[in-house]
PLY file of the C-alpha trace (Angstrom):
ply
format ascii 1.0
element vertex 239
property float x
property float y
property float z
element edge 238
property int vertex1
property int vertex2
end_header
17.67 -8.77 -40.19
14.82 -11.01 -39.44
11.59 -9.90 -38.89
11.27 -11.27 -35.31
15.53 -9.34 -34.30
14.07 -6.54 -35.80
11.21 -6.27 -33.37
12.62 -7.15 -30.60
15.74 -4.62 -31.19
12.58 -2.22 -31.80
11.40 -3.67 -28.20
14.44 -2.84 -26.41
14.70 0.47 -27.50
11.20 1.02 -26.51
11.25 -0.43 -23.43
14.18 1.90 -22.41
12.17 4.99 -23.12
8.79 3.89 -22.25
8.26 6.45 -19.79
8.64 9.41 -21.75
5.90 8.46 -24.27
3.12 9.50 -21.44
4.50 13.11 -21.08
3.92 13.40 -24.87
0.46 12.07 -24.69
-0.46 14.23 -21.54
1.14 17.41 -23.30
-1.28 16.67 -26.60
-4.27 15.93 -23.82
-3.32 19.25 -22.39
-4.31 21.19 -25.67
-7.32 19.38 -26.36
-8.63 20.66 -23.19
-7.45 24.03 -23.67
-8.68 24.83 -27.32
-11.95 21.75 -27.44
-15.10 24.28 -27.24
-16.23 22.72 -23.59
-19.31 24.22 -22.35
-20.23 24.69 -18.22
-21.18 21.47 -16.96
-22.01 20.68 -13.88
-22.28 16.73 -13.65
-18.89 16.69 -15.37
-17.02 17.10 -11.44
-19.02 13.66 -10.34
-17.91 11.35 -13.99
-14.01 13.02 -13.45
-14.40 11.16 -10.28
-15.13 7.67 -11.84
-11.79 8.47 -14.46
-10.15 8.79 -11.42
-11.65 5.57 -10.06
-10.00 3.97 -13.02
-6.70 5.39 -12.45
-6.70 4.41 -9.04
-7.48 1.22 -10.19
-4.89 0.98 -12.63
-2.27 2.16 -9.59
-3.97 -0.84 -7.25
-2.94 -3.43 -10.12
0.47 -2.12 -10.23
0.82 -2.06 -5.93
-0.70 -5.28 -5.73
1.97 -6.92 -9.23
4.85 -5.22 -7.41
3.81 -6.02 -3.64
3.98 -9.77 -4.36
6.59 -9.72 -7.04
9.53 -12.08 -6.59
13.03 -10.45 -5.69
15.48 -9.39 -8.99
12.06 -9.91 -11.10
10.92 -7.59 -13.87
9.87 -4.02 -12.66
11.12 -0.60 -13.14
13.96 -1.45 -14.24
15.20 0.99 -17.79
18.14 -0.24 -19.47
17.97 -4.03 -19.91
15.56 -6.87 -19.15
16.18 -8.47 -15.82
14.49 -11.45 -14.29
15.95 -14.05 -11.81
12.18 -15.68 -10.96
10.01 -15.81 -12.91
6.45 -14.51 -11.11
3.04 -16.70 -11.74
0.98 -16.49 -9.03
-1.62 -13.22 -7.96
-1.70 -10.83 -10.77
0.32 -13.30 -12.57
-1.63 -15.59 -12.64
-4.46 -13.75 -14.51
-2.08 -11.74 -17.09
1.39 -11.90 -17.86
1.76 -8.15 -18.01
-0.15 -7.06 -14.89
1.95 -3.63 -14.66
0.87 -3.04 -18.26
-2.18 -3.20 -17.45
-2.21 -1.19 -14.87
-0.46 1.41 -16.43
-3.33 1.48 -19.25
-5.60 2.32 -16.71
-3.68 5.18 -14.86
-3.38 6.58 -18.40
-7.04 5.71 -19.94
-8.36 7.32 -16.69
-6.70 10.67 -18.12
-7.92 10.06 -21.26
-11.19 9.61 -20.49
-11.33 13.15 -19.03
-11.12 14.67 -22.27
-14.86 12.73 -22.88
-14.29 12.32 -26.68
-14.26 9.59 -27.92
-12.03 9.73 -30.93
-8.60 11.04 -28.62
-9.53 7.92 -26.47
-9.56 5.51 -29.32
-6.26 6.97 -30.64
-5.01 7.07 -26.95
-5.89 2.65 -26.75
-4.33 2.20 -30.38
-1.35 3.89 -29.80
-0.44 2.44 -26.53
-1.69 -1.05 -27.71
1.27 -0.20 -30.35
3.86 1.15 -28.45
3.84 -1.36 -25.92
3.23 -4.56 -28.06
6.88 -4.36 -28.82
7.73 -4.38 -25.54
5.62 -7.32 -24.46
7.41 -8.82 -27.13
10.66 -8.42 -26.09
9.95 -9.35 -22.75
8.53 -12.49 -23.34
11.22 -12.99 -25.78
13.52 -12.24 -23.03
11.81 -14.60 -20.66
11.39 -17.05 -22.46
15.06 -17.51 -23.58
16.01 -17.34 -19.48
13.05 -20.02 -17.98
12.15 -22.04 -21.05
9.47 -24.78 -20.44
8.60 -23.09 -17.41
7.73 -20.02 -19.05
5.74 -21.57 -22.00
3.57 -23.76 -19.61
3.00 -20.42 -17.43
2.33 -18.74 -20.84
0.08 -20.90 -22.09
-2.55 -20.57 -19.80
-2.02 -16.97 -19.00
-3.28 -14.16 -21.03
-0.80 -11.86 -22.14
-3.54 -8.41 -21.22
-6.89 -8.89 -20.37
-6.83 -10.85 -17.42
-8.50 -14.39 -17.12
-9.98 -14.23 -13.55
-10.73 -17.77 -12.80
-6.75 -18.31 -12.97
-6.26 -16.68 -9.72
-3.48 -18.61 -7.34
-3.15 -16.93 -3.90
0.55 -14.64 -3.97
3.75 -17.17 -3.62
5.76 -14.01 -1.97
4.27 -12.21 1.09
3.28 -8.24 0.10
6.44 -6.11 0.42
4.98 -2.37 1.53
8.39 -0.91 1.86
9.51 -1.76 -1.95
5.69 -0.84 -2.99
6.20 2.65 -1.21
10.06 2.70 -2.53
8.69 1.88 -6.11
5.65 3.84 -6.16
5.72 7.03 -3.90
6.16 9.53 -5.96
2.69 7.97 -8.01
0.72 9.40 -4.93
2.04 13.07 -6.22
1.77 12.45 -9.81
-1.64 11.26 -10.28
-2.95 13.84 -8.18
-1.11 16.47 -9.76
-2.08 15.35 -13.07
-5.91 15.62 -12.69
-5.18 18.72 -10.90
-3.42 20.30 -14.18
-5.88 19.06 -16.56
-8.89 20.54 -14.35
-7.11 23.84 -14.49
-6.48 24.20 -18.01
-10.34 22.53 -18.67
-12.46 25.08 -16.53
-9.80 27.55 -17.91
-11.17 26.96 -21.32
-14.56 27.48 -19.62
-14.44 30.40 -17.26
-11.42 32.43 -19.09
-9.92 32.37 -14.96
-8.11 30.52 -12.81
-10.61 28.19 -11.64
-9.40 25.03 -10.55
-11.96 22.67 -8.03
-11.03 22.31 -4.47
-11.46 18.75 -4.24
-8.42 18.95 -6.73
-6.52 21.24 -4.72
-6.93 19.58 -1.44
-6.31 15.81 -2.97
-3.08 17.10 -4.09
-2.06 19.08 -1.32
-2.72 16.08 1.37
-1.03 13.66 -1.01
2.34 16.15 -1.50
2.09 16.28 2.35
2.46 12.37 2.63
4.83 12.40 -0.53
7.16 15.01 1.40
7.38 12.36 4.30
7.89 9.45 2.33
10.53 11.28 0.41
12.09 12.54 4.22
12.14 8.72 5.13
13.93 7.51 2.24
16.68 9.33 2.37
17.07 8.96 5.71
16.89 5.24 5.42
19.77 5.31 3.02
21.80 7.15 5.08
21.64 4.54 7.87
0 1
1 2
2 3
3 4
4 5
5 6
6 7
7 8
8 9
9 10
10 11
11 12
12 13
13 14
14 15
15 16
16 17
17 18
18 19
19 20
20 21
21 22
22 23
23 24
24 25
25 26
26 27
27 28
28 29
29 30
30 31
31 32
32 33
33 34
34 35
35 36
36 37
37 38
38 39
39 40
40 41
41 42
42 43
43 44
44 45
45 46
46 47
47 48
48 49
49 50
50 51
51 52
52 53
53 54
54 55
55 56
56 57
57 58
58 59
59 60
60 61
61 62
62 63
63 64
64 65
65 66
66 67
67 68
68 69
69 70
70 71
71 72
72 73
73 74
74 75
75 76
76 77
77 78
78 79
79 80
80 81
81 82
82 83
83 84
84 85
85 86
86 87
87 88
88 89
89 90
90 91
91 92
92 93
93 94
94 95
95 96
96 97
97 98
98 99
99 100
100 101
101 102
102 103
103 104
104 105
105 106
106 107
107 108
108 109
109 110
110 111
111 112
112 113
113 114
114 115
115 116
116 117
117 118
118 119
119 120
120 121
121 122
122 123
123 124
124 125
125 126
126 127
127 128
128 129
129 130
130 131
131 132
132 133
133 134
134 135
135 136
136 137
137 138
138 139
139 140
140 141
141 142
142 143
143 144
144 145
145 146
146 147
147 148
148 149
149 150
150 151
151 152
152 153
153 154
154 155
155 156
156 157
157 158
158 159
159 160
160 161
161 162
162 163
163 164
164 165
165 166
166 167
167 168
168 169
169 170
170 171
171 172
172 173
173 174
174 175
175 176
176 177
177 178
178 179
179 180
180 181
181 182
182 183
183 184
184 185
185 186
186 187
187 188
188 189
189 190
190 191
191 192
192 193
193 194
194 195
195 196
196 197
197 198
198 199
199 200
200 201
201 202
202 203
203 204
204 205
205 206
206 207
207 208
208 209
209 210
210 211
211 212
212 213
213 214
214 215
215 216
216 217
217 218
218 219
219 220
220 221
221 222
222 223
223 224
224 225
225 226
226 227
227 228
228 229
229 230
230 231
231 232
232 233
233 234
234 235
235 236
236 237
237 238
């Protein structure tokens, strides 16, 4: 098998299970917290507020990619590669993997909370890795389906840090019910998430239960809105 089949049967397979790679980074994040020797620190509440300034970014990037995404174009979609447009303009126009990138944020946001330095190296190798495959497979993918219209798009477009004076103004108008559709249940996890990892830090601290209330409350209000979201869809389907 050639070198380039091989990686982008490597690509595929990735692709189909790339969400399940996060739970086993967040699970090894998880013990770092729980066994690093942490001492009390009280500036450390205010910087786990800018890590979760770069998750939020990360999440914007992915609301604003999806908002003004084409219809039948690549998403959250698991088994197979699909694409009917191909999308160039807002986020697309900076990066060609704009969910990518926001993804690495969500998750480098995380990372950061452990505040060494050597898990968030690992952390940006291993996803640069994981998901290089998968870029390349996609591209592969797109390139086979829009030919010349890809490679002039790809030429100019950076495949994942994004090239800012490329911007063109959104072709589609923003789509909030597919965002909320797509990305609902992201206003529990992310919460949830820095909720857990504060738990098991100041745990490692204090020897107690001890999580923050800022914490507790962001989490509570945003199950509250994820509960009526959730209420909605279901009774959207029905009708």
């Amino acid at each position: 098998m050639a070198l380039i089949e091989e990686w982008e049967k490597t690509g595929q397979k990735l692709f189909r299970y790339r969400g399940q790679i996060p739970v086993l980074f967040l699970l090894i994040e998880l013990a770092y917290l729980y066994f690093h020797p942490y001492r009390e620190d009280s500036a450390f509440f205010y910087r786990s507020l800018g890590y979760f300034l770069v998750t939020l970014l990360g999440f914007l990037i992915r609301i604003q990619s999806i908002g003004h995404a084409g219809e039948r174009s690549s998403g959250r979609n698991r088994k197979q590669q699909v694409a009917e447009v191909l999308n160039t303009s807002g986020w697309y126009s900076m990066v060609r993997h704009p969910l990518y990138l926001g993804n690495f944020l969500m998750w480098l946001g995380l990372a950061l909370y452990t505040e060494s330095a050597w898990f968030i190296l690992i952390f940006c190798l291993v996803y640069w890795l994981y998901y290089e495959r998968i870029m390349f497979t996609e591209e592969s993918f797109l390139r086979k389906k829009f030919g010349q219209q890809y490679l002039q798009w790809a030429e100019n477009t950076p495949p994942f840090l994004p090239r800012f004076k490329n911007y063109r103004k959104p072709e589609h108008p923003f789509q909030a019910f597919r965002v909320l559709k797509s990305e609902y249940h992201i206003l529990l996890e992310v919460p949830g998430l820095f909720l857990v990892l504060d738990i098991v830090r100041n745990y490692n601290i204090y020897n107690a239960f001890h999580p923050d209330m800022f914490w507790v409350w962001l989490f509570g209000v945003c199950a509250l809105l994820w509960v009526i979201f959730r209420i909605r869809f279901k009774m959207f389907r029905k009708h």
